[in-house]
C-alpha positions, 0 to 999 in steps of 0.5 A: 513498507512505508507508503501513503496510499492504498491498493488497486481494487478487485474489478473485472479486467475487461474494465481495465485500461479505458481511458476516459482519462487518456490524455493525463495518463499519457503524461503520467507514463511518458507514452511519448519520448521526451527529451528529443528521444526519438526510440520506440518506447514500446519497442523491446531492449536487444537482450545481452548477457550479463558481462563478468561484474555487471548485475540485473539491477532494481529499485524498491522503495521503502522497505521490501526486506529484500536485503537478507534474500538478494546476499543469499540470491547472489551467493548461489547464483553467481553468473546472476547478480542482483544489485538493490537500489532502495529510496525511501519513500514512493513519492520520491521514486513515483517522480524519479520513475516518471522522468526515466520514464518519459526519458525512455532510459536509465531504467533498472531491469526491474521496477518495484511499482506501488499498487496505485500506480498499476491502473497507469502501468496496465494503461500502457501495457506496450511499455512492460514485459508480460510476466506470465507463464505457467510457473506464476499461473494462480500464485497470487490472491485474485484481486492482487493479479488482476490489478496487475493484468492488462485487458488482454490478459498480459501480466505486468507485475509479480505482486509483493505483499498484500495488507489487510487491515486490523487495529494495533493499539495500546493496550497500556493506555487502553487500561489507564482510561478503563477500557478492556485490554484483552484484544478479543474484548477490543476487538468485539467493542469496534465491528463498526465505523459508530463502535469505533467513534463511539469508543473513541468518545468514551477513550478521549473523554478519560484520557490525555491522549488522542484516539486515532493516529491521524485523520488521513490514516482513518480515511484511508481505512474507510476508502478501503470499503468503497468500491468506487471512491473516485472513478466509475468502471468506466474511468469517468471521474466522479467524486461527488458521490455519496459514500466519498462525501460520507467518509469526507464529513465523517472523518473530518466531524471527528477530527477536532475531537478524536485525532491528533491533527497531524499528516500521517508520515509526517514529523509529528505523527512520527512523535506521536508514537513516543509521547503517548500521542494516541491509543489506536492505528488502522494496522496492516501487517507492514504497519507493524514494523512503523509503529516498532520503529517509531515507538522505539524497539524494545518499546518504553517501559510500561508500552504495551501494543496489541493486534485486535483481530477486527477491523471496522466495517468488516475487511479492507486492504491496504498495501501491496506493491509490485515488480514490473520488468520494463522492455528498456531491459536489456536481461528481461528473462533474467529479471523476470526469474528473480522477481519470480523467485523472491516474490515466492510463497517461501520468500513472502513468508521470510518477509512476512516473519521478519518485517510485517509485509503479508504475504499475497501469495495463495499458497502462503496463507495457507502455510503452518508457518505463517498461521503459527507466527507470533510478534513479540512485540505486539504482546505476543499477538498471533498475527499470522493468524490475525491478518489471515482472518483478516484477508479472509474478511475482505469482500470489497475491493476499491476500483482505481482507475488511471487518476486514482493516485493523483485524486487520493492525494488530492482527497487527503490535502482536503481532510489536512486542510480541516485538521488544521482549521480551514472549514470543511465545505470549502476544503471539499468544494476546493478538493472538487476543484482541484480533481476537475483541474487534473482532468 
């Protein structure tokens, strides 16, 4: 799916909902209503049947590759219809769910949540339906449930995905600069952050196109590997740390020389992919289905993607969303045994095959099924295999407090401001700036 941030981090759970932040947080969620609302927002919708032509209704974003399932969904539960609501970006429903939120209403039954925003869900946990129960208990990778799991023990979201990362690249122009296209060989060529830059130099120097996608994307992928990147355990805001200033001069001393200087998402990142713009992409398996789609499917003749099994620096994750029931429902146990369905091992694995979205669940990465899947596309890469290397290569996991979101974005407006000429100590003592303003 396409989205613009990372994953909530692996830490204890007695860590979680802290607040030295508890003011914004506040904001954030609406924890007050608004609007002259004068309900509980804590307080529990009377639960009602579903009337003859009424469905439980959800919101996704991006692309979950729900459609295919819920039609099947609804044929065979006809006394429970299921009604999608899809916008296309997190951004735009991050603001939409805000306002519902502070509103106290309009709400679907069930929410899809973007993994950055669970630091502020389990921030109020009084606001969702505890999803546990002993058919859930262990389904999911441990760091995707305890990112999704209030200190005392509530299970606020079913996760949907998970994306460990590898690196796609274009073996077709890795040839014309007279690099080794099989991806074994790349994939020994870059086990490090240098390998990568260093590589990078070699490519750019016989090539007219740029090494990485852009500079925001490389970042992202090197905050994957931080454990504390902007807030300690604690929730205390601390981004003038050495390993986030590391990764802020690193990517920007490369990107005048390695990037193609445009915002990921954005329109010339999306050209990008259709004139040979650049040779490699931090790549989880949902990124595959974006570079498909932009490349152009079938892909140009003599466009030729790959999956190396490697990415930089060992592991790191990034993606992997939610459903959340909030209480304004008013069919919580209804919502709550579709999430558990379509969020299954046997589901994942569906939308694992069709759209890239790996799979968070235990049982499925263990499935033939996934571990014999091959895409096309990407020169008949084995990806199931891949990308469960690929998860079984994390070891670090980002911890995200309450502001992670808001400082990420913050941190990426700093490394765009460079790309686009301002300098690099200014764009960071701004960006310190901007983050003490959020506090």
């Amino acid at each position: 799916m396409r989205i613009t941030t990372t994953r909530p981090g692996r830490r204890p759970t007695s860590h979680r909902g802290r607040l030295a932040v508890g003011a914004i947080a506040a904001l954030v969620l609406g924890l007050t209503a608004a609007c002259g609302d004068d309900s509980d927002p804590t307080e529990s919708a009377d639960q009602e049947a579903l009337e003859e032509g009424e469905s439980l209704t959800i919101t996704t974003f991006g692309e979950f590759g729900y459609d295919e399932l819920i039609a099947e969904w609804n044929e065979e539960n006809p006394d429970v219809q299921v009604e999608q609501t899809k916008v296309s970006l997190w951004d735009d429903w991050k603001n939409e769910l805000n306002t519902l939120l502070q509103a106290n209403e309009g709400l679907p039954d069930i929410v899809a949540i973007e993994g950055d925003f669970m630091p502020a869900i389990v921030a109020a946990p009084d606001r969702w339906v505890d999803l546990s129960s002993d058919e859930v208990e262990g389904r999911w990778l441990e760091f995707k449930s305890d990112a999704a799991t209030s200190p005392d023990g509530q299970l606020l979201g079913y996760a949907t995905d998970a994306g460990p990362e590898a690196i796609c690249y274009r073996a077709d122009l890795f040839e014309e600069a007279g690099l080794p296209t099989d991806r074994e060989e790349v994939a020994q060529l870059m086990t490090t952050w240098d390998d990568y830059y260093a590589l990078g130099e070699e490519f750019v120097a016989k090539s007219d196109a740029q090494w990485y996608d852009a500079s925001g994307s490389v970042a992202q992928a090197m905050l994957n590997q931080v454990e504390f990147p902007f807030e300690e355990a604690d929730n205390t805001v601390n981004v003038e740390n050495d390993e986030l200033r590391a990764v802020y001069d690193t990517v920007t001393g490369n990107s005048s020389s390695l990037s193609t200087g445009a915002a990921q998402w954005s329109d010339d990142w999306t050209a990008g992919f259709q004139k040979d713009g650049f040779a490699t992409i931090p790549c989880p398996g949902w990124m595959r289905s974006n570079i498909r789609d932009n490349t152009g499917d079938p892909a140009p003749k003599g466009v030729v993607w790959d999956v190396a099994d490697v990415f930089p620096g060992g592991g790191g994750n990034w993606g992997g969303s939610y459903l959340a029931v909030p209480k304004t429902s008013t069919h919580q146990e209804e919502a709550q045994e579709f999430a558990a369905w379509i969020t299954a091992p046997e589901q994942q694995i569906r939308i694992f095959e069709q759209y890239g979205n790996f799979p968070s669940q235990v049982a499925a990465l263990e499935d033939p099924a996934l571990l014999s899947s091959t895409d096309p596309y990407f020169n008949d890469a084995p990806v199931g295999e891949i990308f469960s290397n690929r998860a079984n290569a994390i070891t670090v996991q980002p911890y995200h407090g309450p502001l992670y979101s808001d400082i990420l974005a913050k941190f990426q407006e700093a490394i765009t401001r460079v790309d686009q000429g301002a300098d690099p100590e200014e764009s960071w003592e701004t960006f310190v700036d901007e983050v003490a303003a959020l506090q």
